[in-house]
C-alpha positions as CSV (number, residue, x, y, z in Angstrom):
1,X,0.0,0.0,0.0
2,X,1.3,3.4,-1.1
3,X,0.9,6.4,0.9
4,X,2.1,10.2,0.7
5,X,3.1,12.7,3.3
6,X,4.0,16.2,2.7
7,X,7.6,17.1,4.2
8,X,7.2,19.9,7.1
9,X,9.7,23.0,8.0
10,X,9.0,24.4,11.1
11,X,10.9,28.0,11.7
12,X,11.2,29.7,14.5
13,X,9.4,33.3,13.8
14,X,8.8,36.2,15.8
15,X,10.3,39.6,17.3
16,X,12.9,38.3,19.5
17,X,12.5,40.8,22.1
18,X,9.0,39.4,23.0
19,X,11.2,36.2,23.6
20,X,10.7,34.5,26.5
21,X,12.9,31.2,25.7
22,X,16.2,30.3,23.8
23,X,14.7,30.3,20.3
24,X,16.4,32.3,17.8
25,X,14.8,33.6,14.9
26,X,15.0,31.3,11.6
27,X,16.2,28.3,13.6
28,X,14.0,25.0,13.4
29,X,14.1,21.8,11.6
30,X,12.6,19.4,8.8
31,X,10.7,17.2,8.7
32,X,10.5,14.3,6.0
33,X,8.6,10.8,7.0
34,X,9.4,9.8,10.6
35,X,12.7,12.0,10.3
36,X,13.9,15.3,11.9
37,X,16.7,17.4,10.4
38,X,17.6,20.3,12.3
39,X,17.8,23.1,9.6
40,X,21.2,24.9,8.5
41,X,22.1,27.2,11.6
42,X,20.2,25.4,14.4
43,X,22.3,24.5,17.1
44,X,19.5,23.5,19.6
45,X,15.7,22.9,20.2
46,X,13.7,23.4,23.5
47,X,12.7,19.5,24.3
48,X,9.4,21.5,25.6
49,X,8.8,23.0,22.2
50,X,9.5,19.5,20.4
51,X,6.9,18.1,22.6
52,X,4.6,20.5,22.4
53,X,4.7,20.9,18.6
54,X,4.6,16.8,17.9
55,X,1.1,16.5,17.3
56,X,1.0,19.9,14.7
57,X,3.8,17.8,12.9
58,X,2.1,14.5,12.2
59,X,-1.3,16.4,11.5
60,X,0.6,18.6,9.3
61,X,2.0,15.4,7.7
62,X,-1.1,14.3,6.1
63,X,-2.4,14.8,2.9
64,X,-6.1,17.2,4.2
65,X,-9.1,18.6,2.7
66,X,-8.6,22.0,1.1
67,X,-11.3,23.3,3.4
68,X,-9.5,21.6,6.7
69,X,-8.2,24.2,9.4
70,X,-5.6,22.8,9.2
71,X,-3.9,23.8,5.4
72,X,-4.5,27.6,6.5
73,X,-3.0,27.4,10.0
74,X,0.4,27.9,9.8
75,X,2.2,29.2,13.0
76,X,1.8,27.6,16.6
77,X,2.8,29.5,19.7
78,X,5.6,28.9,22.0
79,X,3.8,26.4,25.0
80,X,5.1,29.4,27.3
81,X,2.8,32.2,27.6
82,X,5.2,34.5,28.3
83,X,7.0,34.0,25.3
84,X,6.2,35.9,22.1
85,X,7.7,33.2,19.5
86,X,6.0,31.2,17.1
87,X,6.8,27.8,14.9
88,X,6.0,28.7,11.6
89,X,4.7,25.2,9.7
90,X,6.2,25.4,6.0
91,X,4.9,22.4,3.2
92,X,8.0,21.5,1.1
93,X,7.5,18.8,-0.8
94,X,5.8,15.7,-0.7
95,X,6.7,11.7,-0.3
96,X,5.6,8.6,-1.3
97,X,6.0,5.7,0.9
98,X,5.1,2.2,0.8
99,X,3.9,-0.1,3.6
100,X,4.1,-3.7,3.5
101,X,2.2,-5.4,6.0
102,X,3.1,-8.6,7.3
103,X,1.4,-12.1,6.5
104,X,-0.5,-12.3,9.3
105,X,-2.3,-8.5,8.8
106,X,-3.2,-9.7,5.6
């Protein structure tokens, strides 16, 4: 069975002095399948903004309706509300994968 995904970059956007956190502007990572890149320049990620954008990621991932929420929402807040950044969610591209179940799923 043959599936697609779109491949995800998530930047770190924002006016950094409304920063709360260690993000820098421009910094974030890729996103392709079940793999993370960190993008060209990123030395780090917050563990607590991994975690909290995980669930935007796989979302993001699948192929949606036009009219879903979800195509026109692009940016997701930093989980600290005292922080002014925001993790701007970028489609570029899309995969095709293949998965084979085993004999017994059959």
């Amino acid at each position: 069975m043959k599936y697609k995904l779109n491949d995800i970059r998530v930047i770190t956007v924002g006016d950094m002095s409304t920063f709360n956190c260690s993000h820098k502007v421009g910094e974030g990572f890729v996103c392709k399948g079940e793999n993370l890149s960190f993008a060209k320049g990123t030395k780090s990620l917050s563990h607590f903004v991994l975690a909290s954008l995980m669930p935007y990621i796989a979302a993001k991932q699948r192929v949606r309706d036009d009219a879903d929420w979800m195509e026109f929402e692009t940016d997701i807040a930093c989980p600290d509300p005292k922080c002014g950044a925001r993790f701007r969610f970028e489609i570029i591209g899309k995969s095709t994968y293949e998965y084979y179940p085993r004999s017994n799923e059959v």
